[in-house]
VOMAR-863615 format. One record per residue (C-alpha): x negated, z negated, y negated; residue number from 0. Coordinates in pm, whole numbers, padded with zeros to 5 digits, always signed. Last residue first. Layout:
<lummis>
x;z;y;n
X;Z;Y;NUM
...
</lummis>
This chain:
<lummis>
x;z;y;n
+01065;-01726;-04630;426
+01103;-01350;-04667;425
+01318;-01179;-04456;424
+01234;-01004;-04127;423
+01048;-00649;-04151;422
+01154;-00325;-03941;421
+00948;-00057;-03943;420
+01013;+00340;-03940;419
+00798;+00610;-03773;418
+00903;+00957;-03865;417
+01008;+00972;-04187;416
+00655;+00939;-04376;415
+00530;+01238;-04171;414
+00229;+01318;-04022;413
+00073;+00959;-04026;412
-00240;+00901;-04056;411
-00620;+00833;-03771;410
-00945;+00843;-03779;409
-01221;+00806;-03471;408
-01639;+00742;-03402;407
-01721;+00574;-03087;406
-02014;+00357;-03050;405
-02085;+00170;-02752;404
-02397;-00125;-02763;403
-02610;-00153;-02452;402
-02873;-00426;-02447;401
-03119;-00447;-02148;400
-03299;-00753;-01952;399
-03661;-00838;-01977;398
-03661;-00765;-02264;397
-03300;-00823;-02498;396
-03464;-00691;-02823;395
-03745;-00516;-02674;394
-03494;-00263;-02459;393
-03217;-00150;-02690;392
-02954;+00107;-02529;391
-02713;+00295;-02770;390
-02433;+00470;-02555;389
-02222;+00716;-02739;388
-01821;+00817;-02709;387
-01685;+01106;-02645;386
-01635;+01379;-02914;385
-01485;+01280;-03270;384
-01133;+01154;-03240;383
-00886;+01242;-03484;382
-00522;+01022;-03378;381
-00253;+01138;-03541;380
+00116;+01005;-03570;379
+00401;+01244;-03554;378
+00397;+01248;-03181;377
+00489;+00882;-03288;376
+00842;+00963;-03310;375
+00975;+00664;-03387;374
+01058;+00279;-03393;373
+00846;-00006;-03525;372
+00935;-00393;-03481;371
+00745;-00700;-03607;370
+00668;-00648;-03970;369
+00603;-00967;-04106;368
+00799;-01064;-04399;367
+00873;-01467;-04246;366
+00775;-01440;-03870;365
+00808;-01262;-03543;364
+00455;-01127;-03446;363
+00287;-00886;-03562;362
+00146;-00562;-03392;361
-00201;-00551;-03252;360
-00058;-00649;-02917;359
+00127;-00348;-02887;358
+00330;-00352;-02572;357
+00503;+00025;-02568;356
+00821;+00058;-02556;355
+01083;+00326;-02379;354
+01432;+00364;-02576;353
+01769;+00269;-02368;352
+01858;+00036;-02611;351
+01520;-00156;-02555;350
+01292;-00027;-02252;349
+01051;-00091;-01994;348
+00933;+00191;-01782;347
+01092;+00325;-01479;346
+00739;+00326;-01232;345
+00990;+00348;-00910;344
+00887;-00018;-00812;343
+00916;-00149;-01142;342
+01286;+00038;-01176;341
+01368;-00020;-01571;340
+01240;-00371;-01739;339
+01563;-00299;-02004;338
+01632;-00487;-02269;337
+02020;-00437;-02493;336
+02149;-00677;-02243;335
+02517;-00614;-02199;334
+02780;-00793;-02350;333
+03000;-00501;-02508;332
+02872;-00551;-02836;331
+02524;-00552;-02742;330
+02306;-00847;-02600;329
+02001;-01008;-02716;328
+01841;-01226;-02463;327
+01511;-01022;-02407;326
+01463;-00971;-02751;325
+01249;-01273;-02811;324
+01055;-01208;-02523;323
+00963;-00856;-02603;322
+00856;-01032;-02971;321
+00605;-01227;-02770;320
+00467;-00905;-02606;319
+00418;-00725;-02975;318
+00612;-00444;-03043;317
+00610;-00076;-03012;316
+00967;+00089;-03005;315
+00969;+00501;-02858;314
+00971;+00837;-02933;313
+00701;+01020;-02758;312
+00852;+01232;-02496;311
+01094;+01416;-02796;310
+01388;+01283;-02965;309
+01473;+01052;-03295;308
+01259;+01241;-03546;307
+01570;+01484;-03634;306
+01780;+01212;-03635;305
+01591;+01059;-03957;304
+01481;+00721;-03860;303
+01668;+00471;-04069;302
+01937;+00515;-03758;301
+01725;+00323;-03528;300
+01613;+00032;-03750;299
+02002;-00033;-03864;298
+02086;-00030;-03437;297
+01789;-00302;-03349;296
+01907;-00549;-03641;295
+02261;-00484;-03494;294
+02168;-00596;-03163;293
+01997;-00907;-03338;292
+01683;-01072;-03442;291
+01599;-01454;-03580;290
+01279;-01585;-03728;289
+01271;-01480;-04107;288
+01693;-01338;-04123;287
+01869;-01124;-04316;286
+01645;-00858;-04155;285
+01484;-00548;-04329;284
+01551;-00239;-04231;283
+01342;+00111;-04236;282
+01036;-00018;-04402;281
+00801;+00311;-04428;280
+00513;+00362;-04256;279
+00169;+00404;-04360;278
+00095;+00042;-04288;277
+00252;+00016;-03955;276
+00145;+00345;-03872;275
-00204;+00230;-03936;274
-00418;+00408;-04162;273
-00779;+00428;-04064;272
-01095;+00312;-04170;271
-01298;+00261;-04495;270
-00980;+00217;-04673;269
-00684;+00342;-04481;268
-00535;-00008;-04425;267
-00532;-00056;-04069;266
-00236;-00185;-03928;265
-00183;+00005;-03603;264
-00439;+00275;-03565;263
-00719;-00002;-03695;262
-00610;-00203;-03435;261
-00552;+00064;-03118;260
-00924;+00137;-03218;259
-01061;-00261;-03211;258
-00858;-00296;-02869;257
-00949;-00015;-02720;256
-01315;-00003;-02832;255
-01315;-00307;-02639;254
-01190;-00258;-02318;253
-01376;+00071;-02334;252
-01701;-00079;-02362;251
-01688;-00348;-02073;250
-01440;-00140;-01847;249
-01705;+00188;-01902;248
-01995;-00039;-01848;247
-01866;-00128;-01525;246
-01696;+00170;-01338;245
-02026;+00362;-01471;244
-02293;+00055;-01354;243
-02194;+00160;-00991;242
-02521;-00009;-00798;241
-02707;+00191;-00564;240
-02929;+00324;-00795;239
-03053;-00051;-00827;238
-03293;-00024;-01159;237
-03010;-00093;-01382;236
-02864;-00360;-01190;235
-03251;-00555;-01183;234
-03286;-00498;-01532;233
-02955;-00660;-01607;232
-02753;-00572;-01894;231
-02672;-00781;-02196;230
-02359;-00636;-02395;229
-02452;-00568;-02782;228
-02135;-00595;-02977;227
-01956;-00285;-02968;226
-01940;-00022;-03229;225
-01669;+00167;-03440;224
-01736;+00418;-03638;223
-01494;+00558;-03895;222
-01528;+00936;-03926;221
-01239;+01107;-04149;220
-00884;+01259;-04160;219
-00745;+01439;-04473;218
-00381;+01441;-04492;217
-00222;+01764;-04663;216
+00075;+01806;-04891;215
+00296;+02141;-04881;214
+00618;+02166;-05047;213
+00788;+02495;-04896;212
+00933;+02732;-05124;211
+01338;+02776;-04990;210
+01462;+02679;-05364;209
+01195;+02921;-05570;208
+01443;+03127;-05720;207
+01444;+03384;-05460;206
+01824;+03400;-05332;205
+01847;+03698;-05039;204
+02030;+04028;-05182;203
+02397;+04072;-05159;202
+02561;+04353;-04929;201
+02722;+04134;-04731;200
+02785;+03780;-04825;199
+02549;+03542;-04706;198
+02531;+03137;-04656;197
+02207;+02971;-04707;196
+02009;+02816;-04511;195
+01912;+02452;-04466;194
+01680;+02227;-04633;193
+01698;+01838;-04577;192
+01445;+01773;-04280;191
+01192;+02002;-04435;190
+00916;+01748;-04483;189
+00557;+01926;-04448;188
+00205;+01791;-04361;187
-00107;+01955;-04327;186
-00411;+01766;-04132;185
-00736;+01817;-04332;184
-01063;+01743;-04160;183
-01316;+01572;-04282;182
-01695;+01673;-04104;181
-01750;+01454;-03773;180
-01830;+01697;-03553;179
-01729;+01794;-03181;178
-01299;+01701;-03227;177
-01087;+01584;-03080;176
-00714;+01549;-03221;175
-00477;+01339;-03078;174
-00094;+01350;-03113;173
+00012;+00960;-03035;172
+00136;+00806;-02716;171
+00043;+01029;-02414;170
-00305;+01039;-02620;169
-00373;+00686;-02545;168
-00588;+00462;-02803;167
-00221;+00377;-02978;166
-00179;+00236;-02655;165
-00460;-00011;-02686;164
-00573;-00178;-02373;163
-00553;+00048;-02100;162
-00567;+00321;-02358;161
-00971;+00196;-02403;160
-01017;+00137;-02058;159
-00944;+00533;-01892;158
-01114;+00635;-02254;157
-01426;+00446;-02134;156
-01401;+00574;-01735;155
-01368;+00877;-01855;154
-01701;+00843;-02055;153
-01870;+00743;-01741;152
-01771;+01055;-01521;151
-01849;+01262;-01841;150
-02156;+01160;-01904;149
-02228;+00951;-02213;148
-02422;+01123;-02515;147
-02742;+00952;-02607;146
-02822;+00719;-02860;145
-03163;+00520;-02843;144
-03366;+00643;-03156;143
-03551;+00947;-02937;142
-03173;+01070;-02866;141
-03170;+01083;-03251;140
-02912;+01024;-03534;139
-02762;+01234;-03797;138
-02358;+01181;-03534;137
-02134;+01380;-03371;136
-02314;+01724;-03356;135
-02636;+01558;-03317;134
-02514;+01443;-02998;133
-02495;+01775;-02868;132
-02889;+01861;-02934;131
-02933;+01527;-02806;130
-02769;+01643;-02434;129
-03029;+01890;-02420;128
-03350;+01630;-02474;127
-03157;+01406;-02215;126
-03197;+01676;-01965;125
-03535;+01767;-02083;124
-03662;+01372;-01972;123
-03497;+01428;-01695;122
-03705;+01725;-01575;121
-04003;+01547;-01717;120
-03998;+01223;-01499;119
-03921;+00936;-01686;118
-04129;+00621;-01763;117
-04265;+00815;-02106;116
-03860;+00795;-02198;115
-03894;+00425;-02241;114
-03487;+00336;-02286;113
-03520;+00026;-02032;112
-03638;+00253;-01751;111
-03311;+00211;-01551;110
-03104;+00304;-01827;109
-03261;+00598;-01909;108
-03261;+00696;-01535;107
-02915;+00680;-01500;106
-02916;+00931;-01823;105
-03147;+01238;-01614;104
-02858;+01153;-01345;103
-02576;+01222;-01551;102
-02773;+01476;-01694;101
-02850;+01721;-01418;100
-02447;+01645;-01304;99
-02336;+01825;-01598;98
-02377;+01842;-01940;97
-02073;+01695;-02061;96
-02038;+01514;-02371;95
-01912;+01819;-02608;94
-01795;+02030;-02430;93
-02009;+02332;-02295;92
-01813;+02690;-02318;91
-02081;+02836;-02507;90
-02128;+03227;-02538;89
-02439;+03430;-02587;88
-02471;+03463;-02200;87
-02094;+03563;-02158;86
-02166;+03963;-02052;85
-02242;+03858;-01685;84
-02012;+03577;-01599;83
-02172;+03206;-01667;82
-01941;+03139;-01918;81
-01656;+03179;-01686;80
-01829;+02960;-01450;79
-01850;+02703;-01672;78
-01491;+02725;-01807;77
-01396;+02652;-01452;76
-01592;+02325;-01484;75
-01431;+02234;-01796;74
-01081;+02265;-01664;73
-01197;+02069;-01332;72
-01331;+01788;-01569;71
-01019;+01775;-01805;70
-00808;+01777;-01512;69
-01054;+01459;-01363;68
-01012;+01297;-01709;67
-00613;+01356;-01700;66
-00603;+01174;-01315;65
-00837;+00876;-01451;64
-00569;+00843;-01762;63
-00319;+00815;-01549;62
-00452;+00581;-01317;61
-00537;+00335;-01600;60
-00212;+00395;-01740;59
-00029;+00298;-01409;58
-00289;+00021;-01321;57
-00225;-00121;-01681;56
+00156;-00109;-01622;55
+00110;-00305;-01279;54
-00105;-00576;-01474;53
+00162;-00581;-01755;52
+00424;-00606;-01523;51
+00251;-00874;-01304;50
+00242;-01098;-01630;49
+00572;-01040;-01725;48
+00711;-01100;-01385;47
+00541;-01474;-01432;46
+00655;-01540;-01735;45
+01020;-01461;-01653;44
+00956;-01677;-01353;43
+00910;-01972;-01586;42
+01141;-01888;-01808;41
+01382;-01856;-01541;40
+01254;-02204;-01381;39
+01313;-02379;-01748;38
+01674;-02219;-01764;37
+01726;-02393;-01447;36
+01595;-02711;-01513;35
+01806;-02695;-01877;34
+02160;-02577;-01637;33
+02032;-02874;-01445;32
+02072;-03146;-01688;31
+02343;-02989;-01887;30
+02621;-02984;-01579;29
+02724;-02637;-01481;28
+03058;-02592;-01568;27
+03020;-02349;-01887;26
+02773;-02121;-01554;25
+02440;-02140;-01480;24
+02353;-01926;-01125;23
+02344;-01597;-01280;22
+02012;-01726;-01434;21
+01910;-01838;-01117;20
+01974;-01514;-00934;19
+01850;-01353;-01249;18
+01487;-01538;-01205;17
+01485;-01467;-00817;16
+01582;-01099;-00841;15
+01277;-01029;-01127;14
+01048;-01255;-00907;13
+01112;-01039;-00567;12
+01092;-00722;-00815;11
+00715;-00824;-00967;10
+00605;-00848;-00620;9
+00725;-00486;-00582;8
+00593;-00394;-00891;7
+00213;-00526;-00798;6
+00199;-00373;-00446;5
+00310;-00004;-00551;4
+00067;-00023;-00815;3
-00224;-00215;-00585;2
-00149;+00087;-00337;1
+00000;+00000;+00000;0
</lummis>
C-alpha cells in the first residue's frame, strides 16, 4: 500500500470516529459528557488534520516529482533533436541541466570540499560548462563556489519548496521561468466591463476611441533568496554511496518554500515581491474582529468579478487555524459549508464547494487582519529565474562542508479583480 493511500485511509477511520461522536451529542445529552465528547472530537479533529496535511504533502510531493521527470523526458527529446544533422548551431540545453557528465562532475565538488585542483580534469570541464549557464542567472563565478544544480537534485528542491509553500507550486499560480535575470514586463488588461455594440445594417463600426484597450504593464524582477549555511559532513560527501540529492534538496527546498511562498503572499513589493494579499483588493470586510460566518464566506465570493470565478485555479487560501475556525459554520439550510472531500480518493478539501489551499504565511483570525483570500490565482505570477544554485564553502566549516541555496524569483498580480481578501473589523 502506498504511504498516500496508507495515510488517507487512516485519516478516514479518525474522520468516521470524530463524527460518530459528534453525531452522538444531542439537546438531551447531559453537559458533562456532551463537553468530554466535544473534547474527544477536537481531539480527533486534530489528529485527522495532521494526517491530512502529511497525506496532502505526499500528494504534492509526488506530483511535483512526476512534472520534474516530464520536464526531464521533454528535455531529453529536445536533445536529440538538437543533435540531428543541420541543428549544430542550435541550443536546446535548459538552463540547469547538463546531463548526467555533470551531475557526476558536481558529486565530486562536493566531495572535494569545493577544491577543484582535487578533481579529475574531465569533471573539472563539466563544471567549467555548467558556469557558462550559471552566468546567465547570476555575475558570479563557478571558481567563487556557485554552480548550477543538476536536474535530478534541483527537482528534488522545487518537489520541497511547493511542499511547503503553495504559492511556490506552479499548479497554483501562473509561473514564469525564465534563464536571466533582466526585468521583465508582464502586460495587464481589465476588459471585464466592455461589450459590443449593437449594429444596424448598412452603418459603419463606432471609432471614437470607446473599444481602445487600456494597457498597463507589471514589471517583474530578481529577488534572491538564500539559505542559511547547512553543515555537511565530509565523511557523507565523500561516501558515493550515500543519496545527498533526496537530502539536500528536502533541506534547501523546505526552506526556500517557505521564505518564497512568504514573500508571494504578503510581501510588500519593495525589494521583493508583491504578495497577493498585499496587491489585492479588500473584497468584504467583517462586522466582526474574531468571529466568521456563511454569509461572510458568500459577500467574499461575489466581490470577485464572475468572470474570475472559474478555471482549475480558483480557489480560498487560508491559514490552518482559520480552517478550524470555519469548520463549524453551516449554511442556511444547515449543512457544513467545509468540505475534507474523499481522502482516500485524493478529493481535496474545500469551503462552499471551492478547493483551498493551507497557506501558512497567511494571517490568522484577528482584529484587521486579512485572513481569507478567494480567486483566480492563475491571475497571479510567479517569475522564476532558472533552477536554483548551490554555494559550497569549505574553510569556513573545515573539516565539515557548508552549503547555502540561492534561488532568485518575483512575483504581481495580473489583475486587481481577480484575487479578493476578506479583512475582520477593526478592534
Amino acid at each position: 500500500m502506498s504511504k498516500i493511500k496508507e495515510l488517507r485511509e487512516k485519516a478516514q477511520k479518525v474522520l468516521t470516529e470524530a463524527t460518530g461522536i459528534r453525531d452522538g451529542i444531542t439537546d438531551k445529552t447531559p453537559k458533562e459528557e456532551a463537553r468530554a465528547a466535544n473534547d474527544q472530537f477536537d481531539k480527533l479533529m486534530d489528529e485527522y488534520d495532521g494526517l491530512v496535511a502529511d497525506a496532502n504533502r505526499e500528494e504534492r510531493a509526488a506530483k511535483a516529482k512526476r512534472e520534474a521527470e516530464e520536464r526531464q523526458e521533454q528535455n531529453e527529446r529536445e536533445e536529440r533533436e538538437a543533435r540531428r544533422p543541420g541543428q549544430d548551431g542550435l541550443s536546446h540545453t535548459p538552463a540547469g541541466d547538463v546531463g548526467e557528465e555533470y551531475r557526476e562532475a558536481f558529486r565530486q565538488y562536493l566531495a572535494s570540499g569545493a577544491d577543484l585542483s582535487e578533481m579529475d580534469k574531465e569533471a573539472r570541464a563539466a563544471l567549467r560548462a555548467g558556469a557558462r549557464e550559471l552566468r546567465t542567472q547570476t555575475t558570479g563565478t563557478g571558481a567563487g563556489g556557485g554552480f548550477l544544480v543538476p536536474t535530478t537534485l534541483s527537482s528534488e528542491i522545487n518537489k520541497a519548496a511547493a511542499a511547503h509553500g503553495p504559492m511556490m507550486d506552479p499548479g497554483i499560480a501562473t509561473e514564469i521561468n525564465l534563464g536571466t535575470g533582466a526585468p521583465f514586463d508582464l502586460p495587464k488588461v481589465d476588459d471585464t466591463e466592455e461589450e459590443a455594440n449593437a449594429h444596424t445594417e448598412g452603418d459603419e463600426g463606432v471609432d471614437d476611441g470607446s473599444g481602445d484597450i487600456v494597457l498597463d504593464k507589471t514589471q517583474l524582477l530578481a529577488h534572491a533568496m538564500v539559505t542559511p549555511w547547512i553543515k555537511w559532513s565530509f565523511e557523507l560527501a565523500q561516501d558515493s554511496a550515500f543519496g545527498f540529492e533526496a537530502l539536500l534538496g528536502m533541506l534547501i527546498g523546505e526552506r526556500l518554500g517557505r521564505k518564497g511562498n512568504r514573500w508571494l503572499t504578503v510581501g510588500t513589493g519593495t525589494n521583493e515581491p508583491l504578495g497577493f494579499v498585499t496587491g489585492a483588493q479588500v473584497g468584504f470586510t467583517a462586522t466582526s474582529a474574531s468571529v466568521l460566518t456563511f454569509d461572510n464566506i458568500m459577500e467574499l465570493e461575489h466581490s470577485v468579478d464572475p468572470a474570475y470565478r472559474g478555471g482549475p485555479k480558483v480557489r480560498f487560501q487560508m491559514h490552518d487555524q482559520t480552517v478550524k475556525a470555519l469548520r463549524m459554520i453551516k449554511d442556511t439550510a444547515g449543512r457544513y459549508i467545509w468540505s475534507d472531500g474523499d481522502v482516500v480518493k485524493g478529493t481535496p478539501a474545500t469551503l462552499n464547494n471551492r478547493p483551498v489551499s493551507f497557506n501558512q504565511a497567511m494571517a490568522q483570525i484577528g482584529a484587521s487582519a486579512k485572513p481569507i483570500a478567494f480567486g483566480d490565482f492563475a491571475q497571479y505570477y510567479v517569475r522564476k529565474v532558472g533552477s536554483p544554485l548551490i554555494g559550497v564553502a569549505r574553510e569556513k566549516f573545515f573539516p565539515n562542508l557548508g552549503i547555502m541555496g540561492v534561488h532568485r524569483i518575483d512575483g504581481a498580480p495580473g489583475h486587481s479583480k481577480a484575487i479578493k481578501t476578506l479583512q475582520m473589523a477593526a478592534a
